[in-house]
SEMI-469479 format. One record per residue (C-alpha): chain; x negated, y, z negated. Coordinates in pm, 1 decimal, padded with zeros to 6 digits. Layout:
! residues N
REC  ch         x         y         z
REC   A         X         Y         Z
...
***
This chain:
! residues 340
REC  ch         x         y         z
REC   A   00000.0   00000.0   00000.0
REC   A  -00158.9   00312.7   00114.9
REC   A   00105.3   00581.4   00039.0
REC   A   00370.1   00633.5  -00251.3
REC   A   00615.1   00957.5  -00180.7
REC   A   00976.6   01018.3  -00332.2
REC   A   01307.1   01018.3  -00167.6
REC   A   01584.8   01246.1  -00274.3
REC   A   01955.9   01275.4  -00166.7
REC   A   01967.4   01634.6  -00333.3
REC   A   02281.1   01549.1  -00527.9
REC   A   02459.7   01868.0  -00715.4
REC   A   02777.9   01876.2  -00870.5
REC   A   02901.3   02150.2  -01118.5
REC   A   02926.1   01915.7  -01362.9
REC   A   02757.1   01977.2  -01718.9
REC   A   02541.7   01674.3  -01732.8
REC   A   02411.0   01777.8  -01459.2
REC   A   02064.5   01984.1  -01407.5
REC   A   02155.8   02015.9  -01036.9
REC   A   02482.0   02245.1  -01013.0
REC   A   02502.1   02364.2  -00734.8
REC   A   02344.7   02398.9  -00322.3
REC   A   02099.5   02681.2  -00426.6
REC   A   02021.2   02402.6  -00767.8
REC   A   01937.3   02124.2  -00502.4
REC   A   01702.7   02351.8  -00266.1
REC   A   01493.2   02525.9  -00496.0
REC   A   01490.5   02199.8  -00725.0
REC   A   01381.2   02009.6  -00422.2
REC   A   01046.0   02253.4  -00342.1
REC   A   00992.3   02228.2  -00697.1
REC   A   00947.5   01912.2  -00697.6
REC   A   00770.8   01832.0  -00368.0
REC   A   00484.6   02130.8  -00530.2
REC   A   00498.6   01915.3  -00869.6
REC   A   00446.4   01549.1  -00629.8
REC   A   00143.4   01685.6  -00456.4
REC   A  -00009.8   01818.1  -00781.5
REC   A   00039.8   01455.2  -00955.0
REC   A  -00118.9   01314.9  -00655.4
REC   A   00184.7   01180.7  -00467.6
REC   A   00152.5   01126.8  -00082.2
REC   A   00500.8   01198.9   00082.3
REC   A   00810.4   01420.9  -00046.1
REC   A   01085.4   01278.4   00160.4
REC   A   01503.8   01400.3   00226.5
REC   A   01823.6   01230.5   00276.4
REC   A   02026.8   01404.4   00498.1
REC   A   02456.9   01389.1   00487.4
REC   A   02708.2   01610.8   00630.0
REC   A   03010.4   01717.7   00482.8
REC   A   02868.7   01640.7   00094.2
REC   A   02752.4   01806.6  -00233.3
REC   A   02406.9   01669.6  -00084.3
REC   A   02150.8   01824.5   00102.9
REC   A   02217.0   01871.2   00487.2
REC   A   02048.7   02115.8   00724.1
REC   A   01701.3   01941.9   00670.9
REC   A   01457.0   02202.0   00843.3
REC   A   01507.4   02527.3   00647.7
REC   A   01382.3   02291.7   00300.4
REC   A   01122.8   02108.0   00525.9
REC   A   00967.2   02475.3   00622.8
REC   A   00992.8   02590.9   00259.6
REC   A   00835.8   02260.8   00158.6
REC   A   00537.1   02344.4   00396.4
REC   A   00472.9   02644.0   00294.5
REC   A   00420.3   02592.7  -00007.6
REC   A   00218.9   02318.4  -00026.5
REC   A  -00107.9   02211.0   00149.1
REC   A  -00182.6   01832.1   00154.5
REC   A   00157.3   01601.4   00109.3
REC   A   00343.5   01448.9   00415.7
REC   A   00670.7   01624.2   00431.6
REC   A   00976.9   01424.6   00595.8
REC   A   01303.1   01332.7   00636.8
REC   A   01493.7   00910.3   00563.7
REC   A   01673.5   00978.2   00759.9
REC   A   01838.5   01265.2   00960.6
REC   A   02174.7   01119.1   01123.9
REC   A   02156.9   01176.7   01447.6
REC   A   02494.2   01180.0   01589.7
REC   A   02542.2   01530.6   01478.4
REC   A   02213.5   01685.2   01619.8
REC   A   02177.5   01850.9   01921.3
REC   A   01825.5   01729.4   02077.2
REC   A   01661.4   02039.7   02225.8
REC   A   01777.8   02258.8   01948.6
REC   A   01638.2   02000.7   01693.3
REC   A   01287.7   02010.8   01880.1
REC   A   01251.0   02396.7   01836.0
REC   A   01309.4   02317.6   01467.8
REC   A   01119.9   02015.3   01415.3
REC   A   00842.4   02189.0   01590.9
REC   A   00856.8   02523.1   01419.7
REC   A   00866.7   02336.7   01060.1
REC   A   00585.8   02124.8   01173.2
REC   A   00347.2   02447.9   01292.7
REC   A   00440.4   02619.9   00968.8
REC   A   00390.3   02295.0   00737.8
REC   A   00018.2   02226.8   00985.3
REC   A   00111.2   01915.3   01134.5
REC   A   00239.6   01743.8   00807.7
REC   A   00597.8   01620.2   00902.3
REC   A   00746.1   01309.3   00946.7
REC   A   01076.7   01273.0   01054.4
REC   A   01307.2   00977.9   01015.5
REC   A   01574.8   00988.5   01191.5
REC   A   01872.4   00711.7   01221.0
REC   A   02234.9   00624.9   01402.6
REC   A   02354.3   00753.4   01065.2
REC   A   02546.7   00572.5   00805.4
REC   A   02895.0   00605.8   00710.7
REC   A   03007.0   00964.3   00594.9
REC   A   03240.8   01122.2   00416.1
REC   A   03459.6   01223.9   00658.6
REC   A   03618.3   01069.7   00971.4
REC   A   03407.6   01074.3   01264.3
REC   A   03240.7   01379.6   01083.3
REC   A   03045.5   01431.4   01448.3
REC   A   03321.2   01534.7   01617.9
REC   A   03311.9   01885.4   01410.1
REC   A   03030.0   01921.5   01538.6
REC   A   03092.0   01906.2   01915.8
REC   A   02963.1   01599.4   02008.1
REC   A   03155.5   01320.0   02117.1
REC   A   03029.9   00931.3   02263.9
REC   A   03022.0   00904.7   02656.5
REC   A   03274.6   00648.3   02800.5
REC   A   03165.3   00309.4   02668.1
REC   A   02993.9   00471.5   02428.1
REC   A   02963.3   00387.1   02075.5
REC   A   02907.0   00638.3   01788.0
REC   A   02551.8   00460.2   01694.6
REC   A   02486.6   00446.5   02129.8
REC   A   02531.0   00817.4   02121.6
REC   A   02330.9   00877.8   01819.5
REC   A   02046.9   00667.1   01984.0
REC   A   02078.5   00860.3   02289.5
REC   A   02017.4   01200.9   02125.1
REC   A   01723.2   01039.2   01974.9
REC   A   01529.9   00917.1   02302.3
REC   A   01644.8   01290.1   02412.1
REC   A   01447.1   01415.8   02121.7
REC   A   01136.9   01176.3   02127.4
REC   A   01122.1   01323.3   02545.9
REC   A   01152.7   01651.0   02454.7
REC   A   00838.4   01613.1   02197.8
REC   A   00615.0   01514.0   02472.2
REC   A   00568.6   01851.4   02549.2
REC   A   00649.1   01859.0   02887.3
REC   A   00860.4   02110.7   03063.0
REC   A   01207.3   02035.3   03254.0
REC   A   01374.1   02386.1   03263.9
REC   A   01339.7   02567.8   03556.6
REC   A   01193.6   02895.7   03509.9
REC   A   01430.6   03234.4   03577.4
REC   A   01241.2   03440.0   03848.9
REC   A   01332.6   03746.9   03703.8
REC   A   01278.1   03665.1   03364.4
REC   A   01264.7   03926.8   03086.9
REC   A   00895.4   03829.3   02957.4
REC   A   00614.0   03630.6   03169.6
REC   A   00654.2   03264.2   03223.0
REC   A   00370.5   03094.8   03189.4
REC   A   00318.6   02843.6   03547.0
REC   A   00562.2   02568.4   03645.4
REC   A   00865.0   02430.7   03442.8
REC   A   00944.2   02536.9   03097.9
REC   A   01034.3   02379.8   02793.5
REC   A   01140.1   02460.5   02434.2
REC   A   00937.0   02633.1   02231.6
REC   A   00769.6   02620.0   01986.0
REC   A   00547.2   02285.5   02073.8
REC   A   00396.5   02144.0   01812.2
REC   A   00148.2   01824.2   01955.7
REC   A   00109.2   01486.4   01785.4
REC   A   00471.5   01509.8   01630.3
REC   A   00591.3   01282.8   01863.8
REC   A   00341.5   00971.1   01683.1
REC   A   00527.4   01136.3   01331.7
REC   A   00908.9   01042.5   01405.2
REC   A   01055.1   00710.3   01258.6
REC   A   01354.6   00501.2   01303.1
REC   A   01535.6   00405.3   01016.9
REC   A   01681.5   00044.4   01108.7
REC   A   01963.7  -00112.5   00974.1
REC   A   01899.3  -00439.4   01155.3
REC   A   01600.5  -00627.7   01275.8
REC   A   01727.7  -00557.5   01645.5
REC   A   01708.9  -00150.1   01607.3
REC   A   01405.1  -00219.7   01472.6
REC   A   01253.2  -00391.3   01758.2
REC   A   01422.9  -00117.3   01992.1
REC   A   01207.6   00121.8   01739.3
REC   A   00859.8  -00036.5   01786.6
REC   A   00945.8  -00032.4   02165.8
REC   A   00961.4   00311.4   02187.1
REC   A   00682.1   00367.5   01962.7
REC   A   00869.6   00503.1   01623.9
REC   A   00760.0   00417.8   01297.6
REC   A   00990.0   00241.6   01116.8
REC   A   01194.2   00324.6   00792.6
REC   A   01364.3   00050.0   00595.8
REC   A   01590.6   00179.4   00302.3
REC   A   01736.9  -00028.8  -00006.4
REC   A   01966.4  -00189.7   00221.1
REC   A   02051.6  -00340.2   00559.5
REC   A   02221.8  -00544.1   00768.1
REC   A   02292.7  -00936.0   00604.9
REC   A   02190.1  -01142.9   00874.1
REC   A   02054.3  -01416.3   00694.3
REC   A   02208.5  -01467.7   00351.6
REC   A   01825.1  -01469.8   00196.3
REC   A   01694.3  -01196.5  -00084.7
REC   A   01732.9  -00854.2   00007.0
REC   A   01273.8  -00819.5  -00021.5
REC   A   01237.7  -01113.4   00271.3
REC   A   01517.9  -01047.2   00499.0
REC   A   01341.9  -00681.5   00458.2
REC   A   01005.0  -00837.1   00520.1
REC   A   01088.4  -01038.4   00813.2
REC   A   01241.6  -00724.6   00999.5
REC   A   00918.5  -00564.5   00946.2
REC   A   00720.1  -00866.5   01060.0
REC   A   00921.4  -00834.1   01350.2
REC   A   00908.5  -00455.4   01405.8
REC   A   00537.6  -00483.1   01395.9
REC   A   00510.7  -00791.4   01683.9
REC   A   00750.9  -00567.7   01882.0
REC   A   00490.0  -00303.2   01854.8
REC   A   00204.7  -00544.0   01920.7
REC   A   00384.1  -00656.1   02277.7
REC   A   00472.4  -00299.9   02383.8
REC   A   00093.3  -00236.9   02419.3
REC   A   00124.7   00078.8   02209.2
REC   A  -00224.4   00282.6   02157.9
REC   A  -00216.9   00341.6   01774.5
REC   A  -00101.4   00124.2   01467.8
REC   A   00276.8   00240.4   01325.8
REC   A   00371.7   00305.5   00990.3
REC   A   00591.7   00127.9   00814.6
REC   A   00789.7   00229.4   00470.8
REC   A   01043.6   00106.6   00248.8
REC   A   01241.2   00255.0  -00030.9
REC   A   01291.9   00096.2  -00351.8
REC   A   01451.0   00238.5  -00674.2
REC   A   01167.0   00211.6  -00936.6
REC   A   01112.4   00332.8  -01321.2
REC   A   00880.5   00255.8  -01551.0
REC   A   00998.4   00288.2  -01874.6
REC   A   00775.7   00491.5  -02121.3
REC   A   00937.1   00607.9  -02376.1
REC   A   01331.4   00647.5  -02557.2
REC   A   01400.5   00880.8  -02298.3
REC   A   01344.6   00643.5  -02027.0
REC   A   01495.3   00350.6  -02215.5
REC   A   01826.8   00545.5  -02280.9
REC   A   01885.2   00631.4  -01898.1
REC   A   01753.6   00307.2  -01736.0
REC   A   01671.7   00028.5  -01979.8
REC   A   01980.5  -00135.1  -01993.6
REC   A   01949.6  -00313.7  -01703.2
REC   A   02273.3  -00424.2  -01414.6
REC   A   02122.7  -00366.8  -01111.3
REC   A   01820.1  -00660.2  -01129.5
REC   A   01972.5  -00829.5  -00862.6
REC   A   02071.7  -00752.1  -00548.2
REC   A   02423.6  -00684.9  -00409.5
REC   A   02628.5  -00793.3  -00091.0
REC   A   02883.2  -00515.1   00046.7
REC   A   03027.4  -00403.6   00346.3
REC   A   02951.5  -00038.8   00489.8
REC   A   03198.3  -00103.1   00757.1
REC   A   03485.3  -00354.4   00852.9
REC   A   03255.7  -00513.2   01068.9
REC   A   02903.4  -00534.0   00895.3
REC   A   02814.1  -00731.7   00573.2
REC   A   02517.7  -00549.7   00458.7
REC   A   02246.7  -00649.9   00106.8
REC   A   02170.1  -00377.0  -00083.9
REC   A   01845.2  -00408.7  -00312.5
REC   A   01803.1  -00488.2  -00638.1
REC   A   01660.9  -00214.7  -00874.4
REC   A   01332.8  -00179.9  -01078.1
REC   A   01345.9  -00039.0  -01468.6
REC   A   01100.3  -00198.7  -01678.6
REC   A   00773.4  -00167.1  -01866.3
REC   A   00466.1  -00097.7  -01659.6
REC   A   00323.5  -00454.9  -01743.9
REC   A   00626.4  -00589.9  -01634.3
REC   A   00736.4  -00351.4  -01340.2
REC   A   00331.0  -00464.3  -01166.6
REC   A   00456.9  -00811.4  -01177.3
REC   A   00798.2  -00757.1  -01019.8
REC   A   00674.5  -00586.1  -00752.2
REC   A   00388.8  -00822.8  -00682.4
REC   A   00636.6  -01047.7  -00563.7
REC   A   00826.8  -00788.1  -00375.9
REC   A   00721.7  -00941.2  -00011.8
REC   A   00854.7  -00605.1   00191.5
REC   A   00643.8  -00388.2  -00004.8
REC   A   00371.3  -00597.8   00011.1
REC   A   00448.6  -00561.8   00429.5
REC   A   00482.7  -00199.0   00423.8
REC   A   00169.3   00077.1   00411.6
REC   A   00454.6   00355.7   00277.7
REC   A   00672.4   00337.6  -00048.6
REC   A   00935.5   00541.8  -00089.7
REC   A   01058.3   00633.6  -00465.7
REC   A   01448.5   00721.7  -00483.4
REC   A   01429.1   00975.9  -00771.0
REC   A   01747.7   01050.8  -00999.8
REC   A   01732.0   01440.8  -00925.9
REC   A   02036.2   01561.8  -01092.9
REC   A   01824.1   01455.3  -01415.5
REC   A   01587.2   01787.0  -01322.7
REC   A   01250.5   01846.9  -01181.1
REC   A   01047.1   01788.1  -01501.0
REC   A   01208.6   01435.5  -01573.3
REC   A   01160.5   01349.5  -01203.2
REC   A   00818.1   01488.8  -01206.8
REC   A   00763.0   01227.3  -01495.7
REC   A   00909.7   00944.8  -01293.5
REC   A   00651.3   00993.7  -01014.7
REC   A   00389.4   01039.7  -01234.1
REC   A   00431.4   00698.1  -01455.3
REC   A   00446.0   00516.0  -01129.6
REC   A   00138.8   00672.9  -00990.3
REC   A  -00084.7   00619.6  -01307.7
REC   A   00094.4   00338.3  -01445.0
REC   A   00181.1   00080.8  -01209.3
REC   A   00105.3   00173.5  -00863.0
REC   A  -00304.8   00117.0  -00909.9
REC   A  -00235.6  -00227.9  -00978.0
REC   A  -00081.3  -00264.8  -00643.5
REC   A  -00334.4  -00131.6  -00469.0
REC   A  -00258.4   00220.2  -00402.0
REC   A  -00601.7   00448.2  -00393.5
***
């Protein structure tokens, strides 16, 4: 394991147990936090995206802030959903957070999962082609995307423009080179994670997926990486991918710890549907003492796969708890399993 970041879904509510009241709460908590990670040591401060939720959504304004404030830790998204995004727009963005952040982002992006509203998309304009699914269109926007990244231009130029063009076609700007190698898929099957590795994404695998084989949620998980990375392997790409997965992980060190997640119920993992048609495993959780968490993990086969792990942090507990969470981890346990 190379790299340990955090995940956050930005959760607020107004509620009073809550440290995270409210949109402006989630933000600013959120650069907080990724300043804190990269002072601990962390690798990666990473963003859920969901529309139409007391979550964080519009990813790029927080990835920007995120950047400029900080100066070493990989900045990204698990994942963006893209059925809502429009590709060439999302470039400009993506490439604009990227300049500002110096080359530091790493975008997943996904088909998206289901949301809180009906077909929440269609407020947004966009609408599947005729034999289209929701998840085809969402794929489509993203091979639109990963073209757009390469830089090259499509537009042709106005020959009475207001400023200079520079020579031949144009194409949005800003550009920022070597993103394109930075975007991953988040895969909900092993099959869109073969169609990942051939088009030369990384790959993100969350805390659950698809049940295709009845087995523990850590090998089904491990053999859809194994098969992500032969996928790569045949496509002849030029570099080795990146592969991550996201686990929910505390070490418990002390009463405080013990009173939010030491009495256990999630040390197994659970089977669920996240549509009529798709049986999916979600992961077991991890709360336990260090000695105990090392050993637990050990065993965890799609870590042990993976060069990227992914914290989920609790971040309507506050910035300083969560801050505490990564650091346990990162001095406690995450040594042991090779990291650094």
């Amino acid at each position: 394991m190379k790299n340990i970041g955090f995940l956050s879904f930005g959760h607020w509510t107004p509620a009073s147990q809550s440290q995270t009241r409210s949109a402006a709460d989630a933000l600013l908590q959120s650069i907080e936090l990724a300043v804190a990670a990269e002072q601990l040591g962390a690798d990666g401060a990473y963003f859920r995206v969901h529309h139409f939720a007391r979550q964080l959504a519009s990813p790029f304004p927080l990835l920007a802030a995120v950047g400029a404030k900080t100066s070493r830790i990989e900045i990204g998204t698990a994942v963006i959903d893209m059925r809502y995004e429009n590709p060439l727009y999302m470039a400009e963005d993506a490439g604009a957070a990227d300049l500002i952040s110096g080359g530091r982002l790493q975008l997943g992006l996904s088909r998206g999962s289901p949301e809180q509203v009906i077909d929440g998309w269609r407020y947004f304009g966009y609408q599947p082609a005729e034999g289209e699914t929701d998840a085809d269109m969402g794929r489509r926007h993203s091979e639109v995307f990963l073209d757009v990244l390469q830089g090259k231009g499509f537009a042709q130029p106005n020959p009475r423009p207001m400023f200079p063009n520079p020579p031949g076609l144009l194409r949005p700007e800003p550009h920022s080179s070597g993103l394109r190698e930075r975007i991953w898929w988040g895969a909900g099957s092993n099959a869109t994670a073969i169609w990942a590795a051939k088009l030369g994404m990384n790959l993100q695998s969350s805390t659950l997926k698809n049940n295709e084989t009845n087995e523990p949620f850590h090998l089904q998980q491990a053999a859809q990486i194994r098969a992500y990375r032969s996928a790569w392997k045949e496509a002849g790409h030029g570099r080795e991918p990146r592969v991550s997965v996201s686990r929910s992980i505390v070490a418990i060190m002390d009463d405080r710890d013990r009173s939010y997640f030491g009495r256990g119920g999630e040390d197994d993992d659970q089977i669920g549907f996240i549509d009529p048609q798709t049986q999916a495993i979600f992961g077991r959780s991890y709360a336990a003492e260090p000695a105990i968490l090392i050993e637990q993990l050990r065993k965890d086969e799609a870590i042990n796969e993976a060069d990227t792990l992914l914290l989920t942090v609790p971040n309507q507990l506050g910035v300083a708890y969560n801050a505490h969470v990564i650091e346990s981890i990162l001095t406690q346990v995450a040594p042991a399993l090779g990291w650094r």
